[in-house]
C-alpha positions in Angstrom: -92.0 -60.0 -22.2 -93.1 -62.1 -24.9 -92.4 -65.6 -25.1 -91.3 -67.0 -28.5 -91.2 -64.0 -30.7 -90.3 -65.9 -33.5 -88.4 -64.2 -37.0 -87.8 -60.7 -35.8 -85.4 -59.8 -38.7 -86.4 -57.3 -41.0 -87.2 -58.6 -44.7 -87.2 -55.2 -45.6 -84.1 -53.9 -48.1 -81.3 -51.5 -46.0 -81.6 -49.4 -49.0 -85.2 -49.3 -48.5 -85.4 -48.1 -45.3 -82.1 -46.0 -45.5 -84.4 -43.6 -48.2 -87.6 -43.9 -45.7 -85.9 -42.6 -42.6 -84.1 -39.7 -45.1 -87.9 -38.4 -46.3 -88.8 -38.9 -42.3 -86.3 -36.7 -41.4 -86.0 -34.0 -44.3 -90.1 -34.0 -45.7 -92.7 -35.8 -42.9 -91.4 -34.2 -39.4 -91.5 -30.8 -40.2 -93.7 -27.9 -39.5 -95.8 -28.2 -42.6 -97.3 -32.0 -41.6 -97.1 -33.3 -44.8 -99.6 -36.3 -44.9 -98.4 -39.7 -45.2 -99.7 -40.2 -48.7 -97.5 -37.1 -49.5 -94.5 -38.2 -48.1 -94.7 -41.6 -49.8 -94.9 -39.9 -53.1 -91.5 -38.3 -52.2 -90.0 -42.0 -51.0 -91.4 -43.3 -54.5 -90.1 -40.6 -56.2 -86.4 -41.2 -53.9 -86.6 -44.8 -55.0 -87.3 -44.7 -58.5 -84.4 -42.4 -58.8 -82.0 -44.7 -57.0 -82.9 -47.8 -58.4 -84.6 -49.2 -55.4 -87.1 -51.1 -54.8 -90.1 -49.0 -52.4 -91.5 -50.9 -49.8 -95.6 -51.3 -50.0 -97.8 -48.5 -49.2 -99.4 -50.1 -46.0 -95.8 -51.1 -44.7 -94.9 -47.6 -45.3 -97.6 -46.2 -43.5 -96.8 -48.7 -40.7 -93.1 -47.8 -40.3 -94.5 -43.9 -40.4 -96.6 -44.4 -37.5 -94.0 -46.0 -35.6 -90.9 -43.6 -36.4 -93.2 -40.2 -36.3 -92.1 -37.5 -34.2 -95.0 -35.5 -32.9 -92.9 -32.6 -31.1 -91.4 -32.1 -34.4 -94.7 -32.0 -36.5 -97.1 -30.4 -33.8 -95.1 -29.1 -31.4 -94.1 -30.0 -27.8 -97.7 -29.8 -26.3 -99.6 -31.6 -28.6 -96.5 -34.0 -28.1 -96.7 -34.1 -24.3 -100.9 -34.3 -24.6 -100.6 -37.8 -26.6 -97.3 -39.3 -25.2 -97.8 -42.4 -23.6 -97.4 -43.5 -20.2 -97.3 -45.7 -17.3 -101.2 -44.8 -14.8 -100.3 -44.9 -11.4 -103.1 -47.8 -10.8 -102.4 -50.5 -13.3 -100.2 -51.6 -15.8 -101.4 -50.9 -18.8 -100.2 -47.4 -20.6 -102.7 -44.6 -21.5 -102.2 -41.6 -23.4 -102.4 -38.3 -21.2 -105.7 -37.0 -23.2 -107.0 -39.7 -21.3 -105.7 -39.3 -17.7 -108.4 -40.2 -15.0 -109.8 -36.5 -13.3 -109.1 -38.0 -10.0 -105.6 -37.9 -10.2 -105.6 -34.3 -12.0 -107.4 -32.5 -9.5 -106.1 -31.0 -6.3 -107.9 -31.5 -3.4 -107.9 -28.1 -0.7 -108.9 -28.3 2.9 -112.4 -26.8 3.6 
Protein backbone atom coordinates (compact mmCIF):
# COMPACT_ATOMS: atom_id res chain seq x y z
CA UNK A 1 0.00 0.00 0.00
CA UNK A 2 1.52 3.26 -0.76
CA UNK A 3 1.49 5.93 1.60
CA UNK A 4 0.68 9.37 0.30
CA UNK A 5 -0.06 8.86 -3.30
CA UNK A 6 -0.69 12.25 -3.93
CA UNK A 7 -2.92 13.73 -7.22
CA UNK A 8 -4.17 10.52 -8.67
CA UNK A 9 -6.79 12.27 -11.03
CA UNK A 10 -6.35 11.93 -14.53
CA UNK A 11 -5.32 15.32 -16.39
CA UNK A 12 -6.02 13.52 -19.36
CA UNK A 13 -9.40 14.76 -21.58
CA UNK A 14 -12.59 11.98 -21.30
CA UNK A 15 -12.77 12.53 -24.89
CA UNK A 16 -9.23 11.70 -25.17
CA UNK A 17 -9.18 8.59 -23.69
CA UNK A 18 -12.88 7.63 -24.78
CA UNK A 19 -11.12 7.53 -28.75
CA UNK A 20 -7.88 5.63 -27.25
CA UNK A 21 -9.81 2.78 -25.59
CA UNK A 22 -12.14 2.63 -29.09
CA UNK A 23 -8.75 2.14 -31.39
CA UNK A 24 -7.67 -0.45 -28.38
CA UNK A 25 -10.52 -2.33 -28.80
CA UNK A 26 -11.46 -2.14 -32.65
CA UNK A 27 -7.44 -1.73 -34.28
CA UNK A 28 -4.47 -2.71 -31.53
CA UNK A 29 -6.02 -6.07 -29.88
CA UNK A 30 -6.61 -7.97 -32.72
CA UNK A 31 -5.08 -10.77 -34.54
CA UNK A 32 -2.99 -8.70 -36.95
CA UNK A 33 -0.76 -6.96 -33.85
CA UNK A 34 -0.76 -3.76 -35.19
CA UNK A 35 2.28 -1.89 -33.64
CA UNK A 36 1.87 0.91 -31.34
CA UNK A 37 3.13 3.49 -33.70
CA UNK A 38 0.30 2.19 -36.08
CA UNK A 39 -2.31 2.31 -33.84
CA UNK A 40 -1.49 5.93 -32.81
CA UNK A 41 -1.67 6.94 -36.34
CA UNK A 42 -5.37 5.69 -36.28
CA UNK A 43 -6.07 7.63 -32.62
CA UNK A 44 -4.43 10.86 -34.52
CA UNK A 45 -6.35 10.28 -37.34
CA UNK A 46 -9.77 9.64 -34.73
CA UNK A 47 -8.86 12.86 -33.04
CA UNK A 48 -8.33 15.10 -35.80
CA UNK A 49 -11.57 14.06 -37.11
CA UNK A 50 -13.49 14.80 -33.91
CA UNK A 51 -11.96 17.77 -32.93
CA UNK A 52 -10.01 16.47 -30.07
CA UNK A 53 -7.07 17.13 -28.72
CA UNK A 54 -4.57 13.55 -28.96
CA UNK A 55 -2.76 12.89 -25.92
CA UNK A 56 1.34 12.74 -26.47
CA UNK A 57 2.91 9.97 -28.13
CA UNK A 58 4.83 8.68 -24.96
CA UNK A 59 1.56 8.86 -22.82
CA UNK A 60 -0.04 7.00 -25.55
CA UNK A 61 2.38 4.40 -25.62
CA UNK A 62 2.16 4.32 -21.75
CA UNK A 63 -1.63 3.83 -21.49
CA UNK A 64 -1.02 0.99 -24.41
CA UNK A 65 1.16 -1.00 -22.35
CA UNK A 66 -1.04 -0.79 -19.53
CA UNK A 67 -4.56 -1.49 -21.24
CA UNK A 68 -2.98 -4.31 -23.89
CA UNK A 69 -4.61 -7.54 -24.00
CA UNK A 70 -2.09 -10.17 -24.90
CA UNK A 71 -4.74 -13.22 -25.20
CA UNK A 72 -6.41 -11.12 -27.68
CA UNK A 73 -3.25 -10.13 -29.82
CA UNK A 74 -1.16 -13.48 -29.27
CA UNK A 75 -3.34 -15.80 -28.14
CA UNK A 76 -4.02 -17.53 -24.76
CA UNK A 77 -0.49 -19.19 -24.38
CA UNK A 78 1.65 -16.53 -25.17
CA UNK A 79 -0.90 -14.78 -22.63
CA UNK A 80 -0.63 -17.40 -19.86
CA UNK A 81 3.58 -17.66 -20.65
CA UNK A 82 3.89 -13.70 -19.61
CA UNK A 83 0.99 -13.23 -17.12
CA UNK A 84 2.18 -12.15 -13.95
CA UNK A 85 2.00 -13.75 -10.74
CA UNK A 86 2.48 -14.23 -7.06
CA UNK A 87 6.08 -17.06 -6.54
CA UNK A 88 5.30 -19.31 -3.89
CA UNK A 89 8.61 -18.03 -1.89
CA UNK A 90 8.43 -14.24 -1.70
CA UNK A 91 6.53 -11.52 -2.45
CA UNK A 92 7.52 -10.01 -5.23
CA UNK A 93 5.60 -11.11 -8.72
CA UNK A 94 7.47 -12.76 -11.71
CA UNK A 95 6.33 -13.45 -15.01
CA UNK A 96 5.91 -17.35 -15.74
CA UNK A 97 8.77 -17.33 -18.48
CA UNK A 98 10.70 -16.94 -15.50
CA UNK A 99 9.41 -19.56 -13.06
CA UNK A 100 12.21 -21.16 -10.83
CA UNK A 101 12.92 -25.12 -12.34
CA UNK A 102 12.60 -26.31 -8.92
CA UNK A 103 9.09 -25.72 -8.60
CA UNK A 104 8.34 -27.02 -12.25
CA UNK A 105 9.81 -30.33 -12.02
CA UNK A 106 8.30 -33.36 -10.59
CA UNK A 107 10.18 -35.25 -8.43
CA UNK A 108 9.61 -39.52 -8.80
CA UNK A 109 10.71 -42.02 -6.25
CA UNK A 110 13.84 -44.09 -7.33
Amino acid sequence: MTRNPGNTTSRLPADAVKLAEKVLEEWHNTAKCPTKQSSYNTYVTLCSSGDTKPMSRSAFYKWIDRHENVAARKGKRKAYQTRRFRSPTTSSTRSMAFYPTRFATATTPS
